[in-house]
DONUKOL-401715 format. One record per residue: residue in one letter; y negated, x negated, z negated of N, C-alpha, C, CB in turn. Coordinates in Angstrom, 2 decimals, always signed. Glycine has a CB too. Layout:
# residues N
code n_Y n_X n_Z ca_Y ca_X ca_Z c_Y c_X c_Z cb_Y cb_X cb_Z
A Y X Z Y X Z Y X Z Y X Z
...
//
This chain:
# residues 199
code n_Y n_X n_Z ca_Y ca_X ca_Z c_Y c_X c_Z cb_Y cb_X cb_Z
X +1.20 -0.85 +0.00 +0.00 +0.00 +0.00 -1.25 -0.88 +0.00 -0.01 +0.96 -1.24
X -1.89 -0.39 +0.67 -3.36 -1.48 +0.45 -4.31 -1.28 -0.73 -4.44 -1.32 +1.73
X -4.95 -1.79 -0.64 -5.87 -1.96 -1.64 -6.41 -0.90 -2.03 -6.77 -2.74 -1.38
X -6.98 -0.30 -3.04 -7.15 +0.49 -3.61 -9.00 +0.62 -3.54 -6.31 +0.25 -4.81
X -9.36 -0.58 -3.25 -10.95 -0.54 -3.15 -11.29 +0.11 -1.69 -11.68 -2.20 -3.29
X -10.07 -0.04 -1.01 -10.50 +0.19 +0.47 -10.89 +1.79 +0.33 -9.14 -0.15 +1.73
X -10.29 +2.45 -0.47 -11.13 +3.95 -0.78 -11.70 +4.29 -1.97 -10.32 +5.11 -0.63
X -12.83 +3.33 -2.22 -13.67 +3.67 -2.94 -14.28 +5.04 -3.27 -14.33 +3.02 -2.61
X -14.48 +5.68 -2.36 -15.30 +7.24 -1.80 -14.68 +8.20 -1.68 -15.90 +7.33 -0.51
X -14.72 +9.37 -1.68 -13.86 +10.86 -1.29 -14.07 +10.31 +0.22 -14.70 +12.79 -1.79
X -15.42 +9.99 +0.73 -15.31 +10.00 +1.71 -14.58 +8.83 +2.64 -16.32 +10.29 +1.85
X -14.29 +7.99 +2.14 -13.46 +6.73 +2.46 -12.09 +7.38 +3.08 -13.15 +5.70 +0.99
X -11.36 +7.94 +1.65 -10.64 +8.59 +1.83 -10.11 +9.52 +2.90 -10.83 +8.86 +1.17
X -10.99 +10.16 +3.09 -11.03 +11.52 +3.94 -10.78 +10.83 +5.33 -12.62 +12.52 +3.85
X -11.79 +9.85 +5.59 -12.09 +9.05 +6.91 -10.31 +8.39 +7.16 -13.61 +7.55 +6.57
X -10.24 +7.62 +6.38 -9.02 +7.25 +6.64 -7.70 +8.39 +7.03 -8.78 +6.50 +5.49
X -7.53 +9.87 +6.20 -6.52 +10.74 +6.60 -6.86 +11.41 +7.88 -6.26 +11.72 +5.56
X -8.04 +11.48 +8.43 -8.54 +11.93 +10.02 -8.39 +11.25 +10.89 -9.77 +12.16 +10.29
X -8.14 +9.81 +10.48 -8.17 +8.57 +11.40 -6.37 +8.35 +11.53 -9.19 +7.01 +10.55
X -5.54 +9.18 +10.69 -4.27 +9.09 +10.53 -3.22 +8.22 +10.09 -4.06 +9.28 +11.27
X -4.32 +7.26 +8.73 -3.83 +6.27 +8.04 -3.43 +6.82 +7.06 -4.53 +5.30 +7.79
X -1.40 +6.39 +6.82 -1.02 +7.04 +6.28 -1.22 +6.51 +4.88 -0.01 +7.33 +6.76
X -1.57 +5.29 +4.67 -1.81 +4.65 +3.74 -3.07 +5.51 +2.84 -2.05 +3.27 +4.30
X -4.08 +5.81 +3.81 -5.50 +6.85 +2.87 -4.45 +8.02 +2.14 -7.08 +8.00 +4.35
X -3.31 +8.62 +2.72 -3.27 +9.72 +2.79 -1.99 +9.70 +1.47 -3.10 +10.27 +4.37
X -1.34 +8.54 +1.43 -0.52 +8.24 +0.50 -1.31 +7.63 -0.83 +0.48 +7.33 +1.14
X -2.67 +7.35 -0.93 -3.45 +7.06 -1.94 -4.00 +8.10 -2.72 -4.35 +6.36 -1.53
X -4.42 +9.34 -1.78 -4.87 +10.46 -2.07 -3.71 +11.35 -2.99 -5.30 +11.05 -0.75
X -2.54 +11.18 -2.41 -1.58 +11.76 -3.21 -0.97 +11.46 -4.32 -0.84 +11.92 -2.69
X -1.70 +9.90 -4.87 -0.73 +9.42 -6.14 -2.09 +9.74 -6.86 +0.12 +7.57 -6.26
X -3.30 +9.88 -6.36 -4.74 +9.78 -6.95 -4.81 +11.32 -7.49 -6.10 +9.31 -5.69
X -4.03 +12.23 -7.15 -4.18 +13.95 -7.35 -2.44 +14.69 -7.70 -4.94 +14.77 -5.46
X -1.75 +13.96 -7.59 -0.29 +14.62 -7.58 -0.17 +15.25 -9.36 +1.17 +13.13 -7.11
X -0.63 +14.21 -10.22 -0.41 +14.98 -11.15 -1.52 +16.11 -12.02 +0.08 +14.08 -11.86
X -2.71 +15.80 -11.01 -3.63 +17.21 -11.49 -2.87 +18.53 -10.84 -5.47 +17.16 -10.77
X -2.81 +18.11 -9.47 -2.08 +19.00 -8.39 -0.95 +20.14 -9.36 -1.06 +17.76 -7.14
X +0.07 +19.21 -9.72 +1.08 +19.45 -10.43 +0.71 +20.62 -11.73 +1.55 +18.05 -10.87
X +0.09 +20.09 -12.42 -0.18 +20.86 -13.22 -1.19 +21.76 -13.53 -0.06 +20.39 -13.83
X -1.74 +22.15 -12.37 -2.36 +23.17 -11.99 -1.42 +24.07 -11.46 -3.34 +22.85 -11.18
X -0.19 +23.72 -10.80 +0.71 +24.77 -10.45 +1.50 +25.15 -11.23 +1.34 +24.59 -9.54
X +1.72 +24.23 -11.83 +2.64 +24.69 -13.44 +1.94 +25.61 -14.01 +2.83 +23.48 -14.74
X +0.51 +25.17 -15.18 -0.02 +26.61 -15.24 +0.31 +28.07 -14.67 -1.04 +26.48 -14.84
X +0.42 +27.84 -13.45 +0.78 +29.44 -12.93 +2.09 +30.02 -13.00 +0.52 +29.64 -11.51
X +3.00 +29.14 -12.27 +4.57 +29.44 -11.87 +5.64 +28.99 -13.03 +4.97 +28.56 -10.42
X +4.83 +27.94 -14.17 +5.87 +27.24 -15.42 +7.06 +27.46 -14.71 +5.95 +28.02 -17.14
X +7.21 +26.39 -13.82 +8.39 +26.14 -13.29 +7.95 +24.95 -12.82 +9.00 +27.09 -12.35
X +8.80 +23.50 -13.12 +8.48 +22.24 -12.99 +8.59 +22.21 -11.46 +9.37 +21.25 -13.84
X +10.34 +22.52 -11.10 +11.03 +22.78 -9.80 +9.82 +23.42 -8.82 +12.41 +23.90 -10.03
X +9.19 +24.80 -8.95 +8.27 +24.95 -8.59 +7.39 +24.61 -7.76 +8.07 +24.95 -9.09
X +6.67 +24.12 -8.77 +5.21 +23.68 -9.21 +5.34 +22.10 -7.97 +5.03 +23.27 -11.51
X +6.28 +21.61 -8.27 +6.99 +20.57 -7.24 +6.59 +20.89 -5.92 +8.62 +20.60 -7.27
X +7.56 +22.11 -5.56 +7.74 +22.35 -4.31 +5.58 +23.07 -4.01 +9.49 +23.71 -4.13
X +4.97 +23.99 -4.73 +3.53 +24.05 -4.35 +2.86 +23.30 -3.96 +2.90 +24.30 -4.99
X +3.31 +22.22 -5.11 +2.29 +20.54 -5.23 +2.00 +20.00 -3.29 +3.80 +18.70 -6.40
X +3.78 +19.75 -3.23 +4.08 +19.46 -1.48 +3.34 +20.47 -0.70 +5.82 +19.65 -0.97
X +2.95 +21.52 -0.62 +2.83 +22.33 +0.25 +1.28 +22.01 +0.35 +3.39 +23.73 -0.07
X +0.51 +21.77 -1.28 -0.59 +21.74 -1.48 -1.32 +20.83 -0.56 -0.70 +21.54 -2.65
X -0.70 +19.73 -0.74 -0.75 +18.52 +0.30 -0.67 +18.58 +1.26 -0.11 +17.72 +0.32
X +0.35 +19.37 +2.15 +0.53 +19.34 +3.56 -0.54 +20.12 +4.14 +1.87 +19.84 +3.98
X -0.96 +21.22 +3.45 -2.45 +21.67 +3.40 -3.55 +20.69 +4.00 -2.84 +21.90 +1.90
X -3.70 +20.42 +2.72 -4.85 +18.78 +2.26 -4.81 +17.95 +3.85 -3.79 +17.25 +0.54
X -3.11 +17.33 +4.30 -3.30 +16.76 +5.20 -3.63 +17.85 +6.73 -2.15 +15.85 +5.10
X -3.18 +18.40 +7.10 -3.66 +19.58 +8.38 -4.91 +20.00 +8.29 -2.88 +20.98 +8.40
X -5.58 +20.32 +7.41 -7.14 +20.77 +7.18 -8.17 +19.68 +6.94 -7.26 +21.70 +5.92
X -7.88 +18.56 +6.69 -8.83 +17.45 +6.63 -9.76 +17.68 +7.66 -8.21 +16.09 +6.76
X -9.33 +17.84 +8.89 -10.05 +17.94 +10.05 -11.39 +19.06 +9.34 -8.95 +18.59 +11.50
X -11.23 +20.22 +8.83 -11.50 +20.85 +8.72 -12.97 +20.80 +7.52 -10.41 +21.32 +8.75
X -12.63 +20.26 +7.00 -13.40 +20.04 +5.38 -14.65 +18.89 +5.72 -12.04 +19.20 +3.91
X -15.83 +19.74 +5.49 -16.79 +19.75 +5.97 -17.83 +19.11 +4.50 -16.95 +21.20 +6.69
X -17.03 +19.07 +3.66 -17.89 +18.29 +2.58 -18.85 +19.38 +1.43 -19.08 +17.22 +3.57
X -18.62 +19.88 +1.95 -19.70 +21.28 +1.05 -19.42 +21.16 -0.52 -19.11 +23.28 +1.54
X -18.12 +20.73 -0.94 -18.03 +20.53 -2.40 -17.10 +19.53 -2.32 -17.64 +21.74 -3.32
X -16.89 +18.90 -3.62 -15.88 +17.31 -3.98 -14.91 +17.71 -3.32 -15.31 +16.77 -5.68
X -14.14 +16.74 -3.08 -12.73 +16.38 -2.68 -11.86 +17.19 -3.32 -12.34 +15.01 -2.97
X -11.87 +16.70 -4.74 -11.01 +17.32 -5.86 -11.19 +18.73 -6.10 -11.25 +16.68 -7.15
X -12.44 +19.14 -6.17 -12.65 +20.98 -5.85 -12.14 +21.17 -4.93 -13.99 +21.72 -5.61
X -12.06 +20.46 -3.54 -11.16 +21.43 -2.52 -10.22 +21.42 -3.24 -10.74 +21.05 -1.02
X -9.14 +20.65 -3.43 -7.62 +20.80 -3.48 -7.91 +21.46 -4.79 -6.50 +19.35 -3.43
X -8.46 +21.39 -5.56 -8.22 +22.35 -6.95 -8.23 +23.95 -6.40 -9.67 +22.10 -8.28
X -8.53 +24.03 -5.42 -8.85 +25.38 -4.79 -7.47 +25.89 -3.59 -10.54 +25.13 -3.88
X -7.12 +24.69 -3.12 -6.02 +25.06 -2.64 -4.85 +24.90 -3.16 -5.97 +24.70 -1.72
X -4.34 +24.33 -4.29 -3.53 +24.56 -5.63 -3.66 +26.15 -5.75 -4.23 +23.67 -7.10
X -4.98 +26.28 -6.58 -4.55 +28.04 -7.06 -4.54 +28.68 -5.96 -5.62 +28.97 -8.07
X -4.76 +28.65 -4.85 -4.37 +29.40 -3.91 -2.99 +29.71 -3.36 -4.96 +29.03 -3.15
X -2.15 +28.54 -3.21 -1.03 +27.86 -3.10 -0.44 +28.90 -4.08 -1.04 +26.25 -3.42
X -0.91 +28.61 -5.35 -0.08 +29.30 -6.22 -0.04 +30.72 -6.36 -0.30 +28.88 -7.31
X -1.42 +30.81 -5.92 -1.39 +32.69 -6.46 -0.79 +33.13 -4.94 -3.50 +33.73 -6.93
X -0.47 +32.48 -4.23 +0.61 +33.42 -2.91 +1.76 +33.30 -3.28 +0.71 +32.89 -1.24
X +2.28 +32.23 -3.91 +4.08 +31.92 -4.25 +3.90 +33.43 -5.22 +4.71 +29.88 -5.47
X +3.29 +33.38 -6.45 +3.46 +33.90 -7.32 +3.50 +35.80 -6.28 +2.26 +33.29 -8.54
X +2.60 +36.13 -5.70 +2.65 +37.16 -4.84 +3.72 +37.36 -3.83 +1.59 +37.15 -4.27
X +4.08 +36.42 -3.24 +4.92 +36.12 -1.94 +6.75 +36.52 -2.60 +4.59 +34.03 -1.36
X +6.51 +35.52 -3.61 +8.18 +35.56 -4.46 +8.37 +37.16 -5.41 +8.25 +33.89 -5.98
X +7.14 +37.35 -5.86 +7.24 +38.25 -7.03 +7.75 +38.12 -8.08 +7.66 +39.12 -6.84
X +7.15 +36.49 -8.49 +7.40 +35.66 -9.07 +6.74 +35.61 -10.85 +7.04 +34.72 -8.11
X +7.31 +36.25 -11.84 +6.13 +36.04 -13.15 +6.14 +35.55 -14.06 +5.71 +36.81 -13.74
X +6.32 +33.85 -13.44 +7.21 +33.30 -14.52 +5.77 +32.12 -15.47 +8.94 +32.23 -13.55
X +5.63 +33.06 -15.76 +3.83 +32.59 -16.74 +4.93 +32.90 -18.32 +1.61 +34.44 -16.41
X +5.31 +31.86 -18.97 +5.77 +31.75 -20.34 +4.49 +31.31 -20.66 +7.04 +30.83 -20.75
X +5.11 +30.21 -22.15 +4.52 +30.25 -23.16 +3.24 +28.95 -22.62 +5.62 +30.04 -24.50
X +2.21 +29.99 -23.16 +1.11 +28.59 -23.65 +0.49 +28.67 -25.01 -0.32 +28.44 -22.64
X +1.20 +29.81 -26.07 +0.78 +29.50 -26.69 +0.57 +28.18 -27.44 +0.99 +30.16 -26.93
X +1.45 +27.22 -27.52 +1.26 +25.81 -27.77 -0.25 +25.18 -27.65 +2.15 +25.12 -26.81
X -0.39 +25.49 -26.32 -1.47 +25.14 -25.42 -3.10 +25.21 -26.20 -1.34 +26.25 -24.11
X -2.59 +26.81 -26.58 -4.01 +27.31 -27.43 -3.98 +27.98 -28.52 -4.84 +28.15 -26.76
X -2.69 +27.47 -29.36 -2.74 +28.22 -30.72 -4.09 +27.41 -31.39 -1.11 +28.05 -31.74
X -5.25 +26.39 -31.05 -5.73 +25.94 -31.96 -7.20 +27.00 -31.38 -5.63 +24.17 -32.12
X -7.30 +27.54 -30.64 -7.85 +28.33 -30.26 -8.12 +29.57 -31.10 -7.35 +28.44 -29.32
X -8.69 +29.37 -31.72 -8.52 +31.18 -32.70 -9.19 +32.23 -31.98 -9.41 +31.33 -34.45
X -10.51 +32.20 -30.96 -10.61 +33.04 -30.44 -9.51 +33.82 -29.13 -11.67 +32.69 -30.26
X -9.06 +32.63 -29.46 -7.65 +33.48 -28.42 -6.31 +33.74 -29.01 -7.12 +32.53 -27.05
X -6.02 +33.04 -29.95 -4.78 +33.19 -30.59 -4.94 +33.84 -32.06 -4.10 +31.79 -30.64
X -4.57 +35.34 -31.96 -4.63 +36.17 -33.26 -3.39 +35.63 -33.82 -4.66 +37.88 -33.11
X -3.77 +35.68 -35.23 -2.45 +35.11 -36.55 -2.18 +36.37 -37.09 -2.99 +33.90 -38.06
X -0.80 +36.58 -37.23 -0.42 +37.81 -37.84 -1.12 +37.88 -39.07 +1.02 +37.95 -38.04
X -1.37 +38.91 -39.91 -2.11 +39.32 -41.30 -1.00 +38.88 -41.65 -2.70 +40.83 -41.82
X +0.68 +39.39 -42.37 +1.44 +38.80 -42.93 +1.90 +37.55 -42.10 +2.33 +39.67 -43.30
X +3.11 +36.87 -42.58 +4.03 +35.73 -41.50 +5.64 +36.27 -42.51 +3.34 +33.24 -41.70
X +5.49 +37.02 -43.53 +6.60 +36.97 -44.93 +7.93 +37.23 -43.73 +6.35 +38.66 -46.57
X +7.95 +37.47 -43.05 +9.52 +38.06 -42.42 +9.62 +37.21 -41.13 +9.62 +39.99 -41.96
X +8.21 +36.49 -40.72 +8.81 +35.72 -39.37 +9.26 +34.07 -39.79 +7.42 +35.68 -38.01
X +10.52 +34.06 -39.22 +11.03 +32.32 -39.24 +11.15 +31.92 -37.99 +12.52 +31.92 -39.94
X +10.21 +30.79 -38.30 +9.86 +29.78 -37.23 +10.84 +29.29 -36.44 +9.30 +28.70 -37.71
X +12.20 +29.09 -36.73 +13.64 +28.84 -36.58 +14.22 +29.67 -35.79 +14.33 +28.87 -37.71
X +13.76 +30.78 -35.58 +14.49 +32.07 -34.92 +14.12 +32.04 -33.53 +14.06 +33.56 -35.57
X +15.55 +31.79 -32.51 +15.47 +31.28 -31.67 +14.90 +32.60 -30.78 +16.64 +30.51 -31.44
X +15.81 +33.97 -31.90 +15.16 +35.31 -30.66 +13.93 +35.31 -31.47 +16.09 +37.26 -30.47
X +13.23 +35.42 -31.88 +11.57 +35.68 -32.24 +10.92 +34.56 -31.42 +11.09 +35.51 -34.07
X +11.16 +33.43 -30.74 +10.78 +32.33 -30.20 +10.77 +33.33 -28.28 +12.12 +30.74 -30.70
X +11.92 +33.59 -28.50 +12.16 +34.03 -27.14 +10.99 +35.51 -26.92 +14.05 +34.42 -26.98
X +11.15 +36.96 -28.12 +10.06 +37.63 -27.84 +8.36 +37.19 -27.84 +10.30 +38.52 -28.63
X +8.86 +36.15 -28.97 +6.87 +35.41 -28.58 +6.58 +35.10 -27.00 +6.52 +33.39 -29.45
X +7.71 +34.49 -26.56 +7.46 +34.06 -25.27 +7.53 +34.93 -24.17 +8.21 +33.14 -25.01
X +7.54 +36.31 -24.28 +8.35 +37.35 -23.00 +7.11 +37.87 -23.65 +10.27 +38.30 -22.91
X +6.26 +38.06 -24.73 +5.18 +38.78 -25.04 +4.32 +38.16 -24.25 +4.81 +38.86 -26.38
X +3.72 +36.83 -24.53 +2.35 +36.34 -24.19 +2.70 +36.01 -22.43 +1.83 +34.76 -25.33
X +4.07 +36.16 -21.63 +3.75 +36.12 -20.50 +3.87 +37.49 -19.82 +4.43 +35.16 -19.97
X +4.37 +38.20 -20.53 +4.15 +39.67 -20.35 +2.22 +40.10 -20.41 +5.17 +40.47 -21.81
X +1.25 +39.56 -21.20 +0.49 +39.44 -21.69 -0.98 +38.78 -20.30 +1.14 +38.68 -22.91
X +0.19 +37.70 -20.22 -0.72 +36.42 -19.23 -0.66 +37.37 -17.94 +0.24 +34.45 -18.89
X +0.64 +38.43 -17.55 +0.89 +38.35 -16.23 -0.21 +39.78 -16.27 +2.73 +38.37 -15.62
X -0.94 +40.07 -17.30 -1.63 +41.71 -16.93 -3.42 +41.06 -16.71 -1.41 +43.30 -18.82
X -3.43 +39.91 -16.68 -4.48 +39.48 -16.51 -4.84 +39.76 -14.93 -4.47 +38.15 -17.02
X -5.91 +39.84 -14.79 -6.67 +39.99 -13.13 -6.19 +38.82 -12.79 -8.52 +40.10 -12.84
X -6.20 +38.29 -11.71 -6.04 +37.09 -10.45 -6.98 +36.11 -11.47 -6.88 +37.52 -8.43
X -8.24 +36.70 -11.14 -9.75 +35.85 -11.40 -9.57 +34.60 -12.70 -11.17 +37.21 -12.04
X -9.18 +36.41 -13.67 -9.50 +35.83 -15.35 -8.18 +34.71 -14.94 -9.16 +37.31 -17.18
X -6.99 +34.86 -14.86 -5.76 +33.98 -14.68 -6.18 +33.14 -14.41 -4.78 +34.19 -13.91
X -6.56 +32.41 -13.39 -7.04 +31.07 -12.80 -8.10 +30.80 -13.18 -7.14 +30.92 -11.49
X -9.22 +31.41 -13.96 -10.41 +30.30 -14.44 -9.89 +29.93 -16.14 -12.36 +31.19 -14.39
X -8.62 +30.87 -16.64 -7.96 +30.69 -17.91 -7.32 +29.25 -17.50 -6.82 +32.00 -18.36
X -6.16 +29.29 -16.68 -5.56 +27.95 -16.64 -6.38 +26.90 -16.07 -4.36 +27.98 -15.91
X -6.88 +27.14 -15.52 -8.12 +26.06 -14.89 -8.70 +25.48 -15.92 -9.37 +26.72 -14.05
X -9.28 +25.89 -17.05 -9.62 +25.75 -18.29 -8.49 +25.59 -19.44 -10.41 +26.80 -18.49
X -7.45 +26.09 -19.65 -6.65 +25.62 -20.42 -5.99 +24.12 -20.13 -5.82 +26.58 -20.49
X -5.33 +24.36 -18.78 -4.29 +23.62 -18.25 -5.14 +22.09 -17.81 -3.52 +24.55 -16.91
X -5.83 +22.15 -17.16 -6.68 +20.79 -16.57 -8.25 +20.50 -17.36 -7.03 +21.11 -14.72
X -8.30 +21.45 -18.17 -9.54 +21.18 -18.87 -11.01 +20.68 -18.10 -9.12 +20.15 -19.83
X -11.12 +21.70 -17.24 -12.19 +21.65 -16.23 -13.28 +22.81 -17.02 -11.55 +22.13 -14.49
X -14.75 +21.88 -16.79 -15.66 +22.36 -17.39 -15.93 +23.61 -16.28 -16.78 +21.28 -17.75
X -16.81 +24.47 -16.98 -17.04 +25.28 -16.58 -17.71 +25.61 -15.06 -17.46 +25.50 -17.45
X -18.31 +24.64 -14.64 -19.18 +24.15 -13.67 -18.15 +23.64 -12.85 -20.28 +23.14 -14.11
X -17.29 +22.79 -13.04 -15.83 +23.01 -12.14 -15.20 +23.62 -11.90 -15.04 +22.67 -12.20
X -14.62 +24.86 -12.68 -14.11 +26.08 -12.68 -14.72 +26.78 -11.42 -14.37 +26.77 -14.01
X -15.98 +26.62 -11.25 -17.15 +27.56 -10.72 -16.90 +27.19 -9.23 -18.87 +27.19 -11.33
X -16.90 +25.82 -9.06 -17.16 +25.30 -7.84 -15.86 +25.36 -7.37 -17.81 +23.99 -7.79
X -14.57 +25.50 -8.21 -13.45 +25.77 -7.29 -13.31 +27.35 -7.21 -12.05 +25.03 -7.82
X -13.50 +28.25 -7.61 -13.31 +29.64 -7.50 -14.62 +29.88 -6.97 -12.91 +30.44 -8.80
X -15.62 +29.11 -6.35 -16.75 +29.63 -5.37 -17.68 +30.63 -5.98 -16.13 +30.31 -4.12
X -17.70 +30.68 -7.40 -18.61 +31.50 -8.00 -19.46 +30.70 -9.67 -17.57 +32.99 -8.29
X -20.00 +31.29 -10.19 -21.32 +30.69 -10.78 -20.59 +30.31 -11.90 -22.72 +31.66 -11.06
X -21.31 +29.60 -12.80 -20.81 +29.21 -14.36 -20.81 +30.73 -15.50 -22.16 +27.84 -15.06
X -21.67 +31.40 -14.96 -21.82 +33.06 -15.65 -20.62 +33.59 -15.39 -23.03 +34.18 -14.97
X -20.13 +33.84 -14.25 -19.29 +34.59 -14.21 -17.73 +33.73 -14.60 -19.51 +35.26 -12.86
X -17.74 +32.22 -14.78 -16.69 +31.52 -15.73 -16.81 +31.87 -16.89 -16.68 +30.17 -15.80
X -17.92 +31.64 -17.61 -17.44 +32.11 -19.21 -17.42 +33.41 -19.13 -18.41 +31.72 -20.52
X -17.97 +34.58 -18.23 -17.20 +36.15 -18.73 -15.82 +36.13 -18.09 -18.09 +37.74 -18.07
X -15.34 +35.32 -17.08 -14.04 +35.63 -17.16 -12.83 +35.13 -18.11 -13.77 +35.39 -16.09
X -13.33 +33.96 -18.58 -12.54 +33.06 -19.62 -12.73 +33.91 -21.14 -13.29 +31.27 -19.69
X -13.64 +34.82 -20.82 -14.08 +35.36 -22.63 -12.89 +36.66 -22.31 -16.43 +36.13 -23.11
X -13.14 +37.11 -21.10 -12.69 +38.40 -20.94 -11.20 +38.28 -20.53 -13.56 +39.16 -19.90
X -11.14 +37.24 -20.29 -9.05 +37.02 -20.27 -8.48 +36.69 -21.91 -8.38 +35.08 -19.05
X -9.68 +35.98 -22.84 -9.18 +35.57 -23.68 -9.02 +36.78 -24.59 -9.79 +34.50 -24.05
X -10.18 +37.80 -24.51 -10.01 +39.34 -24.91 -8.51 +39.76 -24.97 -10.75 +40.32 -23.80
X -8.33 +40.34 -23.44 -7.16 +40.71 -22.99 -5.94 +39.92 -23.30 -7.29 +40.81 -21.78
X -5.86 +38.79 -23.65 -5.01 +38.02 -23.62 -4.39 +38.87 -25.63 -5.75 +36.12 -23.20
X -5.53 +38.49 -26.44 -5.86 +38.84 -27.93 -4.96 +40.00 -28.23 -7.47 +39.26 -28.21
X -6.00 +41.39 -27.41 -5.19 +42.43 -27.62 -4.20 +42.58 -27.24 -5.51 +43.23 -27.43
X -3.52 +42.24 -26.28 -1.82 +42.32 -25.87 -0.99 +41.51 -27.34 -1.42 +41.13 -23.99
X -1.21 +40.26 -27.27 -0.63 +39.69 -28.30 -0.64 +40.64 -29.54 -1.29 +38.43 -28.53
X -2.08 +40.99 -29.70 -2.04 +41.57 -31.65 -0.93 +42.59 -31.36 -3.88 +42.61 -32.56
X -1.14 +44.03 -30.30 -0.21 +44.73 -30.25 +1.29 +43.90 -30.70 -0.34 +45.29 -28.94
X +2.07 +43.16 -29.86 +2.99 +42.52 -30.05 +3.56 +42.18 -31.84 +2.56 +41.45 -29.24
X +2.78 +41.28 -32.22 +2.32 +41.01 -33.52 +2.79 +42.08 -34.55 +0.82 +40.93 -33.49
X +2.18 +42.87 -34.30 +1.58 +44.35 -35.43 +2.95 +45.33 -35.17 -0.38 +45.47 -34.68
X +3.56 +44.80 -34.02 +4.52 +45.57 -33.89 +6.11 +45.42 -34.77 +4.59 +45.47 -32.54
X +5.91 +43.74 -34.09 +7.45 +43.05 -34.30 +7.37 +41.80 -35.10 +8.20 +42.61 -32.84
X +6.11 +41.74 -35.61 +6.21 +40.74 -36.76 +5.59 +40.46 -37.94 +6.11 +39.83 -36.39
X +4.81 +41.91 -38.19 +4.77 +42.10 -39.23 +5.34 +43.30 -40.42 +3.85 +41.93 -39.09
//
């Protein structure tokens, strides 16, 4: 592989995958494979997956280069054709395999309600592990398109808000009402859950 200075630039980059150096184009992919990646995970939590999107994401990336006209970063495109990528598998397959994040954001309290009691739930219990997890993706999957992807966009890759914006083509206003308003929705599904079966 060559040198790594030789693409200093998005636009270095870019120049080189139009020019049909596979070397730009194999730099670009070790430089994004694992944001790539786990931006598709977020959606599909399927490693296998998220794998096979990642590839597709790319083959994208490489056929449309021609195309990409510079209007926003490098990395906002493909962050944009990731969730895109993903939200068709997820449509295309009928696919809803959004498990657990609570991990992700139990430190989150505006998103993660704590049961009032815990006296009867054990942490150990492999089926209370399993309904936590069929809840909150039962939960994740009633979310709009929108709120979904500026949630994992923000959970999963920890993109500020202003990134969020520039890959979903809309303002920083309408990121924090969708991130407030998934984290809402996200709340009340869970408490139901909660209030139901574990306390």
């Amino acid at each position: 592989m060559k040198e790594n200075n030789l693409y200093k630039t998005e636009s270095d980059i870019l120049s080189g995958i139009k020019s049909g150096d596979q070397e730009a184009f194999r730099f670009l992919v070790e430089k994004f494979s694992n944001k790539v990646k786990r931006t598709c995970f977020g959606f599909v939590q399927s490693e296998a997956d998220a794998d096979d999107i990642a590839q597709d994401v790319f083959v994208e990336v490489f056929l449309s280069s021609g195309k990409f006209r510079g209007e926003s970063s490098l990395s906002t495109w493909i962050y944009r054709i990731a969730v895109n990528k993903s939200l068709n598998y997820i449509r295309s397959t009928g696919s809803r395999k959004l498990m657990s994040l609570f991990e992700r954001v139990a430190d989150d309290k505006t998103f993660s309600p704590e049961p009032a009691s815990n006296a009867d739930y054990c942490p150990d219990s492999d089926l209370k592990r399993s309904e936590q997890a069929k809840a909150i993706k039962q939960a994740l999957n009633l979310l709009a398109p929108n709120q979904k992807s500026a949630f994992i966009l923000s959970k999963y890759d920890d993109l500020s808000y202003e990134e969020i914006a520039d890959v979903m083509g809309t303002t920083v206003s309408s990121v924090e009402s969708l991130i407030f308003r998934a984290k809402q929705n996200l709340q009340k599904s869970l408490y139901s859950f909660y209030k139901k079966n574990m306390l």
